[in-house]
C-alpha positions as CSV (number, residue, x, y, z in Angstrom):
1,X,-55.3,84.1,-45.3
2,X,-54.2,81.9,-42.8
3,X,-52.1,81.6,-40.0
4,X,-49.2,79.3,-39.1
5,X,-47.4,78.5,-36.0
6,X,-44.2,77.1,-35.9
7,X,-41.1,76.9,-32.8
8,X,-38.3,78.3,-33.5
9,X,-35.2,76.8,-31.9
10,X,-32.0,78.6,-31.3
11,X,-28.4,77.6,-30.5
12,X,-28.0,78.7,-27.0
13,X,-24.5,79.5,-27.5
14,X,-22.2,81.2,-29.9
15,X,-24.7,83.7,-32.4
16,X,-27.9,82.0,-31.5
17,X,-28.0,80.4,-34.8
18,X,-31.6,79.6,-36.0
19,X,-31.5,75.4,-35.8
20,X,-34.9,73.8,-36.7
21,X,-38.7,75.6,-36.8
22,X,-41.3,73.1,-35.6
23,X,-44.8,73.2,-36.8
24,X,-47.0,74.5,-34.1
25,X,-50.7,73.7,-35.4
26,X,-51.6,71.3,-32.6
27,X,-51.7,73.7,-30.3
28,X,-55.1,75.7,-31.3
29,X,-55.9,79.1,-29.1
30,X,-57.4,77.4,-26.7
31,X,-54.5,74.7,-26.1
32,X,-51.9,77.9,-26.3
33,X,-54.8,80.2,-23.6
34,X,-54.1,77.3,-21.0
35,X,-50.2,77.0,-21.8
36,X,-49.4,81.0,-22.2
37,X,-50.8,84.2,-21.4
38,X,-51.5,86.7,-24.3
39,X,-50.4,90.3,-24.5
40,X,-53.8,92.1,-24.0
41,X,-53.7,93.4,-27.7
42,X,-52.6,89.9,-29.4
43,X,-55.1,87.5,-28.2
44,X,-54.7,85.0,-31.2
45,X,-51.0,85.0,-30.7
46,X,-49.7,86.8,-33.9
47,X,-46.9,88.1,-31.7
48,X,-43.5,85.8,-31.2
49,X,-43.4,84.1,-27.5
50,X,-40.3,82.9,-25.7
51,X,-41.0,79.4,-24.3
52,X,-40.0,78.9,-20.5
53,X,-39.6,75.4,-18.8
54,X,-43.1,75.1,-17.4
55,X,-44.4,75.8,-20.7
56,X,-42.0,73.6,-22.8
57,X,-43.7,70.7,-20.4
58,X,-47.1,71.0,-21.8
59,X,-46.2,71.6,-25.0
60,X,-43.7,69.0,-25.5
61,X,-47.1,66.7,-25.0
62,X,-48.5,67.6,-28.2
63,X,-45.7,68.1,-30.2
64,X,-43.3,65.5,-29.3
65,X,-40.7,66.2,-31.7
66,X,-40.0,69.4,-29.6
67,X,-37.6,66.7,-27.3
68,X,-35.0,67.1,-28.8
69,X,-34.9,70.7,-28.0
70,X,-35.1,70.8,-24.3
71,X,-35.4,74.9,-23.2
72,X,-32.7,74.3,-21.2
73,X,-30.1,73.8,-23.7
74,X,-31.9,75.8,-26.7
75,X,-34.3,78.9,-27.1
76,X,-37.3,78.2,-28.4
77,X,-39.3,80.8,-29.8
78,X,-43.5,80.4,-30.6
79,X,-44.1,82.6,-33.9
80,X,-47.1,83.1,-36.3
81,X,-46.7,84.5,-39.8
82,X,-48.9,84.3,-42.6
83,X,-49.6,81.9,-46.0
């Protein structure tokens, strides 16, 4: 089993239509530990995370695709699931 990250990104306006999903793998647990703080039962990040400006920032570094989705004019969501 293994686990996949991905960003989702959201229409801000209208039904928050689901626009593009990103892959996430760059950013391992230890990049994420430095960039967001885990929910004391979900260390590994399984659980969805709402990205907020500070953090869009950092990440935006290591996946620079992410610029055209600035979290001021999208949502952008971190999820996990599994393959």
């Amino acid at each position: 089993m293994k686990i996949e990250r991905n960003i989702l990104v959201f229409e801000k306006s209208g039904d928050e239509k689901l626009l593009k999903e990103i892959n996430a793998d760059k950013l391992t647990i230890d990049i994420l530990k430095t960039i967001i703080v885990p929910l004391d039962d979900d260390p590994n990040f399984y659980r969805p995370y709402n990205i907020e400006e500070l953090q869009y920032v950092v990440i935006v570094k290591h996946i620079p695709e992410l610029k055209a989705y600035p979290c001021n004019e999208y949502y952008l969501s971190l999820d996990a699931y599994t393959v």
